[in-house]
KEGULO-967831 format. One record per residue: residue in one letter; x, y, z of N, C-alpha, C, CB in turn. Coordinates in pm, whole numbers, padded with zeros to 5 digits, always signed. Glycine has a CB too. Example, Ala and Ser with C-alpha at 12.3 -4.5 7.8 and 13.67 -1.06 7.14 Angstrom:
2
A+01319-00569+00780+01230-00450+00780+01320-00330+00780+01131-00447+00905S+01285-00225+00708+01367-00106+00714+01290+00003+00787+01408-00060+00572
***
This chain:
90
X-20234-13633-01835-20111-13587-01773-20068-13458-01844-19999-13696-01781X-19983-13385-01794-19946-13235-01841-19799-13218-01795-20050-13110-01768X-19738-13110-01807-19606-13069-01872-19588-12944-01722-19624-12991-02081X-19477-12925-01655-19480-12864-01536-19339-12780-01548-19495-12971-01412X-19362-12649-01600-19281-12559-01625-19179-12552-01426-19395-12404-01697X-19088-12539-01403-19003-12569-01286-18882-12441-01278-18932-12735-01308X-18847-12464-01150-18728-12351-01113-18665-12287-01180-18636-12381-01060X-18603-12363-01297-18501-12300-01430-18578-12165-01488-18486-12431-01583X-18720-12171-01516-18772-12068-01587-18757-11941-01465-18934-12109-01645X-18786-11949-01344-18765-11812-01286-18646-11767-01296-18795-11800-01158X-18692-11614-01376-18607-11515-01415-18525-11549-01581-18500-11504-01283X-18568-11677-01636-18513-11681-01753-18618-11683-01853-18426-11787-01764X-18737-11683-01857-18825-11697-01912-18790-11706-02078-18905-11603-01861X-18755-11781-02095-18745-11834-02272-18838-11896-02356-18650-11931-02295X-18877-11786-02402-19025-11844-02475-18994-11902-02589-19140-11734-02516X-18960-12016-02622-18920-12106-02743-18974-12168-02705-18804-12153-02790X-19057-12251-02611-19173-12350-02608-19301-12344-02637-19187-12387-02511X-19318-12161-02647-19454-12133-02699-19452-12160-02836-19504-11995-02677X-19389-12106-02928-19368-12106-02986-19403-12298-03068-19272-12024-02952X-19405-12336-03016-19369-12497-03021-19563-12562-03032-19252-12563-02823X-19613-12486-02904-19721-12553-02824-19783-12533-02939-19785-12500-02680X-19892-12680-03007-20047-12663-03035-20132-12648-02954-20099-12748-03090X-20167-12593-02849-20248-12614-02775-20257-12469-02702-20219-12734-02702X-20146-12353-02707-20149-12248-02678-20162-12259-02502-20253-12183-02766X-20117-12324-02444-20102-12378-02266-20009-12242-02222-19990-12575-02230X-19927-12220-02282-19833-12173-02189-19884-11977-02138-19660-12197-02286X-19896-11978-02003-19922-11845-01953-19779-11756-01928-20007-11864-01814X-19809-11614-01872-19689-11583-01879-19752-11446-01781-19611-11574-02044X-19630-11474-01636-19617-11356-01525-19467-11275-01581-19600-11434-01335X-19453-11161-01463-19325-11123-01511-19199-11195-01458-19312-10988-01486X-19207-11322-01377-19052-11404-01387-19062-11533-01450-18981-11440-01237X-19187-11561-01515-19169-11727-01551-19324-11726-01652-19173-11866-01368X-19286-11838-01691-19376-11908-01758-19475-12025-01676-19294-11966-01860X-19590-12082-01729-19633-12148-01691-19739-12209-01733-19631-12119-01621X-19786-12405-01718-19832-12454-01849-19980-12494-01776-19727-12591-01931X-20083-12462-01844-20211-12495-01724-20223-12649-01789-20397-12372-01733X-20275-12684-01686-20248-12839-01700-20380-12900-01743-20194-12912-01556X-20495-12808-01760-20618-12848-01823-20570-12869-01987-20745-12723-01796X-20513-12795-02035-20462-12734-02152-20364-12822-02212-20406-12603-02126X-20279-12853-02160-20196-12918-02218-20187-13074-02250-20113-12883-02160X-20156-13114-02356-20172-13229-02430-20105-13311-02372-20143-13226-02556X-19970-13303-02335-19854-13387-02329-19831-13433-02438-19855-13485-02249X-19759-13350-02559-19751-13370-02646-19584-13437-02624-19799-13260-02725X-19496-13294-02521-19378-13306-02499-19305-13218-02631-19349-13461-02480X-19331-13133-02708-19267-13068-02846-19192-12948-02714-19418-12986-03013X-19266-12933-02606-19225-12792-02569-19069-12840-02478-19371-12699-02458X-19029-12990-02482-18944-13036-02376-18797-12985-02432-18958-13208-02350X-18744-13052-02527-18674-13035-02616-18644-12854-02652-18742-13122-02718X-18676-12777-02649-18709-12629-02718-18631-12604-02560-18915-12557-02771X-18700-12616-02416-18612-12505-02330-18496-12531-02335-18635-12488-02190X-18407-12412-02334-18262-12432-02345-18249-12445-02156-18164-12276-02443X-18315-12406-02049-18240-12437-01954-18334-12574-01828-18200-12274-01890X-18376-12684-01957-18452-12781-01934-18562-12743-01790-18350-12907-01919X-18651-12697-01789-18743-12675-01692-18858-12720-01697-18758-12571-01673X-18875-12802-01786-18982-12817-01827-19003-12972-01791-18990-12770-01964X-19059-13067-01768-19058-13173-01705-19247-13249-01752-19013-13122-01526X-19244-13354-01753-19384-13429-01763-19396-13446-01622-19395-13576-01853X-19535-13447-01583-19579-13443-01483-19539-13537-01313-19684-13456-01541X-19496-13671-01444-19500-13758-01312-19324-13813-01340-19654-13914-01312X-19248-13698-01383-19094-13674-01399-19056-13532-01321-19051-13663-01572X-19138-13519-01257-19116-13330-01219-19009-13360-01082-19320-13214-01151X-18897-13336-01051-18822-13362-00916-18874-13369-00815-18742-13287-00883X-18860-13415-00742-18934-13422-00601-18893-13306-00506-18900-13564-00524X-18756-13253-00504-18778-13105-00494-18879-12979-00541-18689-13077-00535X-18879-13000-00635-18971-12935-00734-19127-12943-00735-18934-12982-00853X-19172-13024-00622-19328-13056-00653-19381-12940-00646-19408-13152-00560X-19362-12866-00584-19443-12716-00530-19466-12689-00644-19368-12585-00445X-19435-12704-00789-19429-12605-00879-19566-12658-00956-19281-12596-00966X-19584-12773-00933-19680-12878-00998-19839-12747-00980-19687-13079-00876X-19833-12739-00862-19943-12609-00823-19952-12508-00864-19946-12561-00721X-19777-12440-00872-19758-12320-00891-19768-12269-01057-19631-12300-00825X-19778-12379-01145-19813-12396-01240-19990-12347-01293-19770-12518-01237X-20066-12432-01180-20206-12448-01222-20247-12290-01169-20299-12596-01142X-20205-12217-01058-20248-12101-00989-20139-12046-01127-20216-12074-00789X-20036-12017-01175-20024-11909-01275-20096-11882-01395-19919-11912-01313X-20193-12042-01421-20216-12013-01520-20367-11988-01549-20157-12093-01582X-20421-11958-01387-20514-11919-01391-20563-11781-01431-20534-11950-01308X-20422-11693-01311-20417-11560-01349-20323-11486-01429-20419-11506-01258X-20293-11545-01507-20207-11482-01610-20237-11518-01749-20069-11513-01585X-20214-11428-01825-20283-11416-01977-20146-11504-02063-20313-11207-02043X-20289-11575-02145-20190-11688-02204-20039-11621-02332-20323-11809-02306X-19971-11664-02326-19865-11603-02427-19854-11662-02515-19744-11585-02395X-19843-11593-02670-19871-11684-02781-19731-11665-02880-20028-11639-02862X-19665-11605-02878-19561-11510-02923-19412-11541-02857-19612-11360-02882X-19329-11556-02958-19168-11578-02855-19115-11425-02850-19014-11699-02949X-19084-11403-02728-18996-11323-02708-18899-11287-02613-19038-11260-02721X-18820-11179-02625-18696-11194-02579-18686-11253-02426-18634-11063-02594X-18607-11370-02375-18602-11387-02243-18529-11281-02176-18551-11508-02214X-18496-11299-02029-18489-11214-01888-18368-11200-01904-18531-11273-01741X-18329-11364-01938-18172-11352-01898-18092-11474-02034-18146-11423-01685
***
């Protein structure tokens, strides 16, 4: 199971979960973050850290929110992983 970065991160992108990850999962476009789900442990260290809770375990992700479950695995295909906190959007 894996960790499903969700709505809150577009446009706030707060990288205090990278920061967190052993596993170095988390990718990064220019409105969001996102956790490839091969990658990630489910450790849960990165849950706790977002300040605007977006972050969700897999089979806790809203049911509004499923789209993201995907939108997750396609960001983190093409986007280069982020290892580094820095400043969010907003």
């Amino acid at each position: 199971m894996a960790h499903v970065v969700t709505q809150a991160c577009l446009g706030c992108k707060n990288t205090a979960c990278v920061e967190v990850c052993p596993v170095e999962c988390f990718h990064e476009d220019t409105i969001s973050l996102w956790i490839n789900p091969d990658e990630c442990i489910d450790c849960g260290v990165c849950i706790p850290e977002c300040p605007v809770d977006a972050i969700f375990p897999l089979v806790n992700v809203p049911e509004d929110m499923t789209e993201f479950i995907e939108r997750n695995r396609e960001g983190s295909e093409r986007c280069p992983v982020i290892l580094e906190r820095k400043e969010p959007l907003s």
